[in-house]
Gaussian input, Z-matrix of N, CA and C with variables (Angstrom, degrees):
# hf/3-21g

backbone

0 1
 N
 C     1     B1
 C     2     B2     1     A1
 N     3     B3     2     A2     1     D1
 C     4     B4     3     A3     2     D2
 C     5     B5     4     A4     3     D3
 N     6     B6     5     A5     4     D4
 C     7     B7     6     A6     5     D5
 C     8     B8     7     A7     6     D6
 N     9     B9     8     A8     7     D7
 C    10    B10     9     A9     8     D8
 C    11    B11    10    A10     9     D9
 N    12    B12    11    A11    10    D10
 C    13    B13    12    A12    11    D11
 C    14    B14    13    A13    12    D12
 N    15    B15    14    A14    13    D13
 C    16    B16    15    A15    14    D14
 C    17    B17    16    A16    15    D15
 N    18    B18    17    A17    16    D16
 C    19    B19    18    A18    17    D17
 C    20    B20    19    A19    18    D18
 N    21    B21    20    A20    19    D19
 C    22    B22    21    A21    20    D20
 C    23    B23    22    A22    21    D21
 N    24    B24    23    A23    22    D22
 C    25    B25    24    A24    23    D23
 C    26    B26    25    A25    24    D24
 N    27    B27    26    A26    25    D25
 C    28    B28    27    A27    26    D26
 C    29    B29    28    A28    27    D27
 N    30    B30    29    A29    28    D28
 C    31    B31    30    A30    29    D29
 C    32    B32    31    A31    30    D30
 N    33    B33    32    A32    31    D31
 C    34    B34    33    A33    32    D32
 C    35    B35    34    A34    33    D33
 N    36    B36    35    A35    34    D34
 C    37    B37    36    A36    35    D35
 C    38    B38    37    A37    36    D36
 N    39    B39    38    A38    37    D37
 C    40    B40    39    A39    38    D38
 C    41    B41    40    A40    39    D39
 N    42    B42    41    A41    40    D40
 C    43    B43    42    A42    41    D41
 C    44    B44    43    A43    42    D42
 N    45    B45    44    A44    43    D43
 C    46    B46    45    A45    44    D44
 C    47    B47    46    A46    45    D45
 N    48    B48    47    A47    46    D46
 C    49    B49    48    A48    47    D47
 C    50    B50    49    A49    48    D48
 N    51    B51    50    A50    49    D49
 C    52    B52    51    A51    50    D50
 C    53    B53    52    A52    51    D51
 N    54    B54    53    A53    52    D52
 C    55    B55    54    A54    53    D53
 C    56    B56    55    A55    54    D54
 N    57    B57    56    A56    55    D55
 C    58    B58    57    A57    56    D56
 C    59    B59    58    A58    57    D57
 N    60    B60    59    A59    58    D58
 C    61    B61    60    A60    59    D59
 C    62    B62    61    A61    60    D60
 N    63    B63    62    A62    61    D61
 C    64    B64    63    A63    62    D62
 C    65    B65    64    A64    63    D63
 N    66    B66    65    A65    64    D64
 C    67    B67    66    A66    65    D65
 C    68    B68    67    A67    66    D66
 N    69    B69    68    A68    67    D67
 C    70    B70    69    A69    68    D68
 C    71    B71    70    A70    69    D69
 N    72    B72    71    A71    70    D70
 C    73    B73    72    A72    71    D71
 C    74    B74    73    A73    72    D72
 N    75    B75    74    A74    73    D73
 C    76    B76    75    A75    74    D74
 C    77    B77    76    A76    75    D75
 N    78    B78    77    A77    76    D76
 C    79    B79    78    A78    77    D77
 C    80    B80    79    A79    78    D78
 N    81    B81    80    A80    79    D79
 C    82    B82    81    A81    80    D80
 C    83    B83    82    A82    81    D81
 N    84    B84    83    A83    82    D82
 C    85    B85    84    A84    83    D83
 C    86    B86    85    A85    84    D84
 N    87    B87    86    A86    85    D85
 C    88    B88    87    A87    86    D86
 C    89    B89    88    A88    87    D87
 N    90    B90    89    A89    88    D88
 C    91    B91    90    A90    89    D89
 C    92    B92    91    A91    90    D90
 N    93    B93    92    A92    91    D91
 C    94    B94    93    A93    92    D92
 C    95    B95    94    A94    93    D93
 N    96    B96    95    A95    94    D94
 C    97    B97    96    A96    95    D95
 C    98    B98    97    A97    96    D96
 N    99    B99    98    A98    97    D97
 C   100   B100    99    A99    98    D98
 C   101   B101   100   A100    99    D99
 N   102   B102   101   A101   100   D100
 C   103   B103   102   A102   101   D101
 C   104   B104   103   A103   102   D102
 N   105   B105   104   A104   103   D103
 C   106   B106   105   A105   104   D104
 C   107   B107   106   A106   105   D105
 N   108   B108   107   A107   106   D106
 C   109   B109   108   A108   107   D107
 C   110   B110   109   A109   108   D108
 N   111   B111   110   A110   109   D109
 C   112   B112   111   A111   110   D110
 C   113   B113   112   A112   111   D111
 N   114   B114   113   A113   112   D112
 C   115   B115   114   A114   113   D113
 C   116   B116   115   A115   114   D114
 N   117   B117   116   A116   115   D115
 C   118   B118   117   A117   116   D116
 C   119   B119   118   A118   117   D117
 N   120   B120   119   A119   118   D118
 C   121   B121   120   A120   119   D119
 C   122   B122   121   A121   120   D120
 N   123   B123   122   A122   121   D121
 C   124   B124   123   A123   122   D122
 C   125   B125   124   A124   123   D123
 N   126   B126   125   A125   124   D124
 C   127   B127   126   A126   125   D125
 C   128   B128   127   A127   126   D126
 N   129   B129   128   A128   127   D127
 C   130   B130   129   A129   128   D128
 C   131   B131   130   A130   129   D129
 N   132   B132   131   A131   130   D130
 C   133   B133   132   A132   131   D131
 C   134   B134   133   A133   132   D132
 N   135   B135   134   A134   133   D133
 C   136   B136   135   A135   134   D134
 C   137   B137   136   A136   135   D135
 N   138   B138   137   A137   136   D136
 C   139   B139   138   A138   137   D137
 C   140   B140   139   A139   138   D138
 N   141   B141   140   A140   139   D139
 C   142   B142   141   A141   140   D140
 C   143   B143   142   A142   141   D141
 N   144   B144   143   A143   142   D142
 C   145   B145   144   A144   143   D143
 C   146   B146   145   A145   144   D144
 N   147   B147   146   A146   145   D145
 C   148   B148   147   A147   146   D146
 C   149   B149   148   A148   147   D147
 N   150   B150   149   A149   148   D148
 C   151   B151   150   A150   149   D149
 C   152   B152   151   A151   150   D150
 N   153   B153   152   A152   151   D151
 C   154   B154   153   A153   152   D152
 C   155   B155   154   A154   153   D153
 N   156   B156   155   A155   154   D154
 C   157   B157   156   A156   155   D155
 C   158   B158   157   A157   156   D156
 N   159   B159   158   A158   157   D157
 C   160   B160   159   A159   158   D158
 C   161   B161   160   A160   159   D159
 N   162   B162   161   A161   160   D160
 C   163   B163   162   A162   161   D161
 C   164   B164   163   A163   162   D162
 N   165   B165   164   A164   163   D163
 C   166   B166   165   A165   164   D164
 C   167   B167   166   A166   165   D165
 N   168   B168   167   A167   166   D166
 C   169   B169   168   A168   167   D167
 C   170   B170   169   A169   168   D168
 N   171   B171   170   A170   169   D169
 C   172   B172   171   A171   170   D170
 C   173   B173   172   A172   171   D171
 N   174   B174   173   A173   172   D172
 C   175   B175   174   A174   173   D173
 C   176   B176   175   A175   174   D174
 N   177   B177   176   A176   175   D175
 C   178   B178   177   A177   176   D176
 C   179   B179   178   A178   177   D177
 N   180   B180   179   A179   178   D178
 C   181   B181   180   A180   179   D179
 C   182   B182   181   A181   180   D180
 N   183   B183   182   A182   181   D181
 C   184   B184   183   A183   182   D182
 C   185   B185   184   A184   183   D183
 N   186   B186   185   A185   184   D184
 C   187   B187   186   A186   185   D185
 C   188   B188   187   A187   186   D186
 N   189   B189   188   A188   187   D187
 C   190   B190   189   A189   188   D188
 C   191   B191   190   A190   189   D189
 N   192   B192   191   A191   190   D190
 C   193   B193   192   A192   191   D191
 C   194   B194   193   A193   192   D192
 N   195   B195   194   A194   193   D193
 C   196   B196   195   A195   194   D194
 C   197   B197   196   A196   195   D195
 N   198   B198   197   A197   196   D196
 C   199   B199   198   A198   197   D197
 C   200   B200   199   A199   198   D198
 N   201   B201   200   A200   199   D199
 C   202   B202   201   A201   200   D200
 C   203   B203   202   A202   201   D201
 N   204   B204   203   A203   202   D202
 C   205   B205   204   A204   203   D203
 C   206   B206   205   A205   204   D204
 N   207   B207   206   A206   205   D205
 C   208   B208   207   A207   206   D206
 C   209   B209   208   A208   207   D207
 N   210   B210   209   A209   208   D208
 C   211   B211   210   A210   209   D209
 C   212   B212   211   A211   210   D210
 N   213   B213   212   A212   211   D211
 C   214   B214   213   A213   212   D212
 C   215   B215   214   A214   213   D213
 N   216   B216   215   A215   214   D214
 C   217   B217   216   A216   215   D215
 C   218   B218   217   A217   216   D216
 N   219   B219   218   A218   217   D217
 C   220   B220   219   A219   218   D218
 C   221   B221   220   A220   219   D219
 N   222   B222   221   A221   220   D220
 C   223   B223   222   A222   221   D221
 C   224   B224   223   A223   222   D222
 N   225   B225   224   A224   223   D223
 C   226   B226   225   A225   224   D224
 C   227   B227   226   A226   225   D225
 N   228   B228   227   A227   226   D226
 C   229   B229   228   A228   227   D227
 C   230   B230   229   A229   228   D228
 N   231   B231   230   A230   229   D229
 C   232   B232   231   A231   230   D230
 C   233   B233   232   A232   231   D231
 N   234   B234   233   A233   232   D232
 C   235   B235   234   A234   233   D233
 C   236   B236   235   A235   234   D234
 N   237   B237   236   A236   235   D235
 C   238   B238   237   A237   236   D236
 C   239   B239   238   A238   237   D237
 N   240   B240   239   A239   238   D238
 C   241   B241   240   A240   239   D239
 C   242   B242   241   A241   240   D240
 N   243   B243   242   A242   241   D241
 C   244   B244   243   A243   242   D242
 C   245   B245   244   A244   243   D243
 N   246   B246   245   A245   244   D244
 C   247   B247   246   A246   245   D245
 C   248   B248   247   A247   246   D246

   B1=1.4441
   B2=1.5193
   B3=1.6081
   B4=1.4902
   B5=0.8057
   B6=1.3474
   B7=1.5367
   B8=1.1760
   B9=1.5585
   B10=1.2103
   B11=1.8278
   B12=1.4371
   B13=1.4838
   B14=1.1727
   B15=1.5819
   B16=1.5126
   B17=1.2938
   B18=1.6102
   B19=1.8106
   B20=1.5883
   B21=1.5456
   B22=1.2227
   B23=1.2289
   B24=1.8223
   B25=1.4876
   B26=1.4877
   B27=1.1846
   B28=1.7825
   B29=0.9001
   B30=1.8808
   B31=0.9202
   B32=1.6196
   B33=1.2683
   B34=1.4385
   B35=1.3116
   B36=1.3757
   B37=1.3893
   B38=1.6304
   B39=1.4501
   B40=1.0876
   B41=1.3091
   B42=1.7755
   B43=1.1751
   B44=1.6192
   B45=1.4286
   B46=1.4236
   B47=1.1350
   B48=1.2732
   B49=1.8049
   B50=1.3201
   B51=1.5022
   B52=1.3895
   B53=1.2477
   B54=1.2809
   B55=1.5302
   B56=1.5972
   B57=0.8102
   B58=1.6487
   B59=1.5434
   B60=1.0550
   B61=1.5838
   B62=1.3836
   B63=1.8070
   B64=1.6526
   B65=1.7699
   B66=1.3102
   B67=1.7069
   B68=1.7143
   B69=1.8757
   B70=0.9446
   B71=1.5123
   B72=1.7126
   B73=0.9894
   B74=1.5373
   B75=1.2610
   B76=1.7182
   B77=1.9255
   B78=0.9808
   B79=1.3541
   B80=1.5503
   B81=1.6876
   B82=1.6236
   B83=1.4230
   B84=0.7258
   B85=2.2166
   B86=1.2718
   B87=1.5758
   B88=2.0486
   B89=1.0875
   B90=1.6022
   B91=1.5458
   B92=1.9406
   B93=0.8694
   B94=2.1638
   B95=1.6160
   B96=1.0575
   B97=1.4475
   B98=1.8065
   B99=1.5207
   B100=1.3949
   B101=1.6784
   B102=1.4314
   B103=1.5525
   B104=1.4124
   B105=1.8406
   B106=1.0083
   B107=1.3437
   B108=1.8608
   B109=1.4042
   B110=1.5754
   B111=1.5488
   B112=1.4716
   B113=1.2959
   B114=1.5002
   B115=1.4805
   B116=1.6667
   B117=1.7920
   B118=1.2280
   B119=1.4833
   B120=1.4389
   B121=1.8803
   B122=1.5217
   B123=1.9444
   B124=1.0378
   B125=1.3422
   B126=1.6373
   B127=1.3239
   B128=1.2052
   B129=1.3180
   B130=1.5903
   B131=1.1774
   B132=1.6293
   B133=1.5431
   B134=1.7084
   B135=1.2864
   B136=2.2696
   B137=1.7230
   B138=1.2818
   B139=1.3241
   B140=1.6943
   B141=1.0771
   B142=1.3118
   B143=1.3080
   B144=1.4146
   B145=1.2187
   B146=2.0346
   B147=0.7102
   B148=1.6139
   B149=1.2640
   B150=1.5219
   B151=1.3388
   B152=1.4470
   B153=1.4688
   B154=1.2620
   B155=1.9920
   B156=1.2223
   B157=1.2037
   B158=2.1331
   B159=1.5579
   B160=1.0781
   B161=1.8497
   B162=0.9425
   B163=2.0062
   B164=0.7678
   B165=1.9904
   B166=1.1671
   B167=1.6201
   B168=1.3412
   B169=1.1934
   B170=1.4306
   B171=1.1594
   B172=1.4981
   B173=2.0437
   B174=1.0949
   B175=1.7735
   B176=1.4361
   B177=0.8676
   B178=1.5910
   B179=1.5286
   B180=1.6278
   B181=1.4256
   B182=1.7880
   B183=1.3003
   B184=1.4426
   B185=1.9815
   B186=1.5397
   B187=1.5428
   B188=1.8949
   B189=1.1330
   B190=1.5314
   B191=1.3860
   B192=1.7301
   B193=1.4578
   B194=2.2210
   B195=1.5625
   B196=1.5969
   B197=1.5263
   B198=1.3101
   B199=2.0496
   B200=1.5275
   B201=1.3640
   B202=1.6460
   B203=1.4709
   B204=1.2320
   B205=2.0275
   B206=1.8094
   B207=0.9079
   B208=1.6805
   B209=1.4419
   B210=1.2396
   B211=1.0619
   B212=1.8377
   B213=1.5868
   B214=1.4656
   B215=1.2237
   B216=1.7529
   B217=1.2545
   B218=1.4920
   B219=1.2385
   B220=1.7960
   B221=1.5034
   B222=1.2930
   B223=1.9301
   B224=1.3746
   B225=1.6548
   B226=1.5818
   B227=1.4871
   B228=1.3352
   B229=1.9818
   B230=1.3574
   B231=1.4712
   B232=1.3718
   B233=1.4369
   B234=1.3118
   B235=1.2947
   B236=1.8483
   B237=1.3873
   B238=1.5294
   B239=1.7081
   B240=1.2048
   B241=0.9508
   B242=2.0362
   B243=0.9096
   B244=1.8579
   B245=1.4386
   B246=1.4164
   B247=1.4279
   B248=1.5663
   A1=108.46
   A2=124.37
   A3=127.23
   A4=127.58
   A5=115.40
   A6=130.65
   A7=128.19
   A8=125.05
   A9=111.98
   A10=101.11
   A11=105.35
   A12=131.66
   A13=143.33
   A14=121.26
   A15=109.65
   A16=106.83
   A17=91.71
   A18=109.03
   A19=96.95
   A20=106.91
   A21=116.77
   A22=131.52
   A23=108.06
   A24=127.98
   A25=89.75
   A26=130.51
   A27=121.59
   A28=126.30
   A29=116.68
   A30=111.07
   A31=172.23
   A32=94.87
   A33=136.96
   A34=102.67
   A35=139.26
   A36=122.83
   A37=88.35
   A38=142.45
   A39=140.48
   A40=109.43
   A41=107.11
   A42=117.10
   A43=125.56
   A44=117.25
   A45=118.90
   A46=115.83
   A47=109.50
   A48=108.95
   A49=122.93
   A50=123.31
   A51=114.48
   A52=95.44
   A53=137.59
   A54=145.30
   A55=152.80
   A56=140.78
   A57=121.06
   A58=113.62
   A59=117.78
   A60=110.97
   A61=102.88
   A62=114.89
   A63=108.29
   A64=100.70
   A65=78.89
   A66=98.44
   A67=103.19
   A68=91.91
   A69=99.92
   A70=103.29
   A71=118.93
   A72=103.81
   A73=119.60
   A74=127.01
   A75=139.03
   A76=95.46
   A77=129.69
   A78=114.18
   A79=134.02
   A80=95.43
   A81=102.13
   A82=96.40
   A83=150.52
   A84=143.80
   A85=85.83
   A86=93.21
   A87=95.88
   A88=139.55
   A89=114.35
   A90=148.87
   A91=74.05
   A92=105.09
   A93=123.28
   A94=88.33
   A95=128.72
   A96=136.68
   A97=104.14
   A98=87.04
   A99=118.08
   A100=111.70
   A101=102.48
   A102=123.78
   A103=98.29
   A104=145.03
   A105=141.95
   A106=103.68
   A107=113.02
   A108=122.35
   A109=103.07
   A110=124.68
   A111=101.72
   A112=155.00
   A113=109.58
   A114=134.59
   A115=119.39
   A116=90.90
   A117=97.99
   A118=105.06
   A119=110.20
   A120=125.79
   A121=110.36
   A122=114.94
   A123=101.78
   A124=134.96
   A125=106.45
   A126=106.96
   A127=129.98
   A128=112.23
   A129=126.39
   A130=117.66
   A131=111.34
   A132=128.09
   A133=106.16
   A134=99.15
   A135=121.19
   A136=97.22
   A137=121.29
   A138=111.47
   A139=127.31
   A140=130.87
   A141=108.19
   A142=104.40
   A143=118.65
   A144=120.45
   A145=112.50
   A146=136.15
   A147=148.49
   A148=97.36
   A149=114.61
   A150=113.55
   A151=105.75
   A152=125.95
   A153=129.62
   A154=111.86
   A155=101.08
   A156=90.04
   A157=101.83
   A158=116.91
   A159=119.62
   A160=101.36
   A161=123.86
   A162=132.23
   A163=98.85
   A164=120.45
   A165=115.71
   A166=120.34
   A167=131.73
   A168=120.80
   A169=130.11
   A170=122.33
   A171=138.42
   A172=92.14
   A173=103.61
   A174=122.72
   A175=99.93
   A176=133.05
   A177=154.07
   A178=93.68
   A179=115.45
   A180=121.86
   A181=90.09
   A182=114.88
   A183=108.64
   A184=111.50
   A185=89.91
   A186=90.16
   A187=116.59
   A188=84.96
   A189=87.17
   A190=112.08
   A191=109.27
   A192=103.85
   A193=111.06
   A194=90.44
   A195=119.39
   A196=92.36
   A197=126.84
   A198=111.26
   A199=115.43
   A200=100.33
   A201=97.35
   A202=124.53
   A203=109.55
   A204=96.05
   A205=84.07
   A206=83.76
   A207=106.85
   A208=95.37
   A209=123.32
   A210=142.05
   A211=140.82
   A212=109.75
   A213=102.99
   A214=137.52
   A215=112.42
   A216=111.30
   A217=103.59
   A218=120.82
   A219=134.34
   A220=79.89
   A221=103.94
   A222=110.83
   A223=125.44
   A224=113.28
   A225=130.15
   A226=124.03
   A227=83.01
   A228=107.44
   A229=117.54
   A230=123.96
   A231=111.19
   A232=99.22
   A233=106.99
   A234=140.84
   A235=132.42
   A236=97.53
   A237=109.48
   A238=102.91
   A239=116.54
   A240=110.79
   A241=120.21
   A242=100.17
   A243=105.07
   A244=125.38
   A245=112.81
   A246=103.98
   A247=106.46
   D1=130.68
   D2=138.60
   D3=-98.99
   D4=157.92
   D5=148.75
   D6=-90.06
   D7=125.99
   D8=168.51
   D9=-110.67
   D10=-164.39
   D11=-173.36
   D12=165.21
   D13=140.98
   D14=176.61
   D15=-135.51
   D16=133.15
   D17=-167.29
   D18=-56.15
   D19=-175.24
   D20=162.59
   D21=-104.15
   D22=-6.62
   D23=167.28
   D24=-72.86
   D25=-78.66
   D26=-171.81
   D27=-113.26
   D28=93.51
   D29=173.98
   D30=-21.36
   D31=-50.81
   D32=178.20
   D33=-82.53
   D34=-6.65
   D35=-155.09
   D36=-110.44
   D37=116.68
   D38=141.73
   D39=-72.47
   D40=129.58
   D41=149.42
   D42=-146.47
   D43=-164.84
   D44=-176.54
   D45=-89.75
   D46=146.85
   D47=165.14
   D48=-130.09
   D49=158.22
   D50=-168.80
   D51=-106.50
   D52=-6.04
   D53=158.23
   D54=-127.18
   D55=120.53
   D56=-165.84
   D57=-111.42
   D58=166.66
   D59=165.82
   D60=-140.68
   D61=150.61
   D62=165.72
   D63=-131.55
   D64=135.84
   D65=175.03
   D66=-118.60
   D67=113.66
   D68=-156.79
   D69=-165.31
   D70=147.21
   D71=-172.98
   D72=-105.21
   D73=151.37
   D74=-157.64
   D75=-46.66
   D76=-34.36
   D77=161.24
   D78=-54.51
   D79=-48.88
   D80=172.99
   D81=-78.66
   D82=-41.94
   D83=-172.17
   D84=-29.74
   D85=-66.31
   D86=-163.96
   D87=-67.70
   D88=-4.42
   D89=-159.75
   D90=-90.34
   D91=-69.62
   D92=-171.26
   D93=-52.89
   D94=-82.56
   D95=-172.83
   D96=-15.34
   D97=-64.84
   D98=177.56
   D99=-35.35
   D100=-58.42
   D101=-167.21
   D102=-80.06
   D103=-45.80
   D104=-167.69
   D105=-57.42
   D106=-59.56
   D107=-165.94
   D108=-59.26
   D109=-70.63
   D110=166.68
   D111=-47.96
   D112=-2.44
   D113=159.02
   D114=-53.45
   D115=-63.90
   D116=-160.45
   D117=-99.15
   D118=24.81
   D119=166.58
   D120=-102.94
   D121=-25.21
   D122=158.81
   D123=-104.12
   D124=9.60
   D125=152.52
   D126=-113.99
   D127=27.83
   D128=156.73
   D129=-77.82
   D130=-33.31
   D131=-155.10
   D132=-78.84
   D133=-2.72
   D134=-175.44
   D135=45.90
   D136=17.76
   D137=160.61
   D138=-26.69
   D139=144.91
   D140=-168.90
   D141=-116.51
   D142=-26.52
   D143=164.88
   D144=-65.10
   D145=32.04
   D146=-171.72
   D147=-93.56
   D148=152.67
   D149=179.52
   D150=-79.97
   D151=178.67
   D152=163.42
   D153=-73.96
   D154=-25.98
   D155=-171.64
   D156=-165.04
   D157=134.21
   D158=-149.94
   D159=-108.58
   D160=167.22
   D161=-177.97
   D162=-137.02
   D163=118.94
   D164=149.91
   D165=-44.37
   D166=-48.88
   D167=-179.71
   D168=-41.87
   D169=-48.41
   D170=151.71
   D171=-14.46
   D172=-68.33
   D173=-156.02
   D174=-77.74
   D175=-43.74
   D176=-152.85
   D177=-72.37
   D178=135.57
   D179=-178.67
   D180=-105.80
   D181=121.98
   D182=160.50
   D183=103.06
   D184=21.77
   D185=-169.40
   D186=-97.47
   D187=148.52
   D188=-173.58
   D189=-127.56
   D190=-179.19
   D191=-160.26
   D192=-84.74
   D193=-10.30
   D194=178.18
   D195=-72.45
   D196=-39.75
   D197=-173.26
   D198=-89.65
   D199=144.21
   D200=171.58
   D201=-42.42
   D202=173.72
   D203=166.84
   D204=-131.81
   D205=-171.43
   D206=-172.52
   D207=-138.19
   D208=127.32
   D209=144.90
   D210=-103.27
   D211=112.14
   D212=164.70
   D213=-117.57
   D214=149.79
   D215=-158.62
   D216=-84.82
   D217=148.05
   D218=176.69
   D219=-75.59
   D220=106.24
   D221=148.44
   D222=-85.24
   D223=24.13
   D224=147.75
   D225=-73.85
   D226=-37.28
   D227=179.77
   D228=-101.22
   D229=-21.49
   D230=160.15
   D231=-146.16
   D232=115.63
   D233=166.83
   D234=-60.68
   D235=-14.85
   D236=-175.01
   D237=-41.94
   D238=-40.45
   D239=-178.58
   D240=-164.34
   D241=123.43
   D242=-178.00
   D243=-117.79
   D244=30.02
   D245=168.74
   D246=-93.33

C-alpha cells in the first residue's frame, strides 16, 4: 500500500506519505468506510470496464469544493504495486 498527497501550501506537488490522519466526524468515517468497502468490491470484481481510479466525492453526500477528496487507485490498472 501507498500513500500519496497534496498539501495545501503546494498544490501541484504530489507526493508520498508514510502517514495520514482524518479528522472527521463518526458520520463521515462511515460515509469513507462506506466508499473504501465499495471500492475495493469493485475492484475485486476485475471488471474491466472499472475506472482506473475512484473519488470519494463522486460518493460523498454533502461534499464540497472546501473538503478533501480521497482518491483510489484501480490496482487492476496500475500494478506498481498491490499490497
Amino acid at each position: 500500500m501507498k500513500i500519496y498527497g497534496y498539501a495545501t501550501i503546494e498544490p501541484d506537488e504530489l507526493k508520498e506519505m508514510r502517514e495520514m490522519s482524518l479528522q472527521a466526524t463518526p458520520g463521515r468515517l462511515r460515509e469513507i468506510a462506506e466508499f473504501l468497502i465499495m471500492t475495493a468490491d469493485e475492484i475485486a470484481s476485475g471488471n474491466d470496464n472499472s475506472p482506473d481510479h475512484f473519488h470519494f466525492q463522486d460518493h460523498a453526500g454533502n461534499w464540497n469544493e472546501e473538503l478533501p477528496d480521497i482518491v483510489v487507485i484501480n490496482t487492476n490498472v496500475y500494478t506498481s504495486d498491490r499490497q
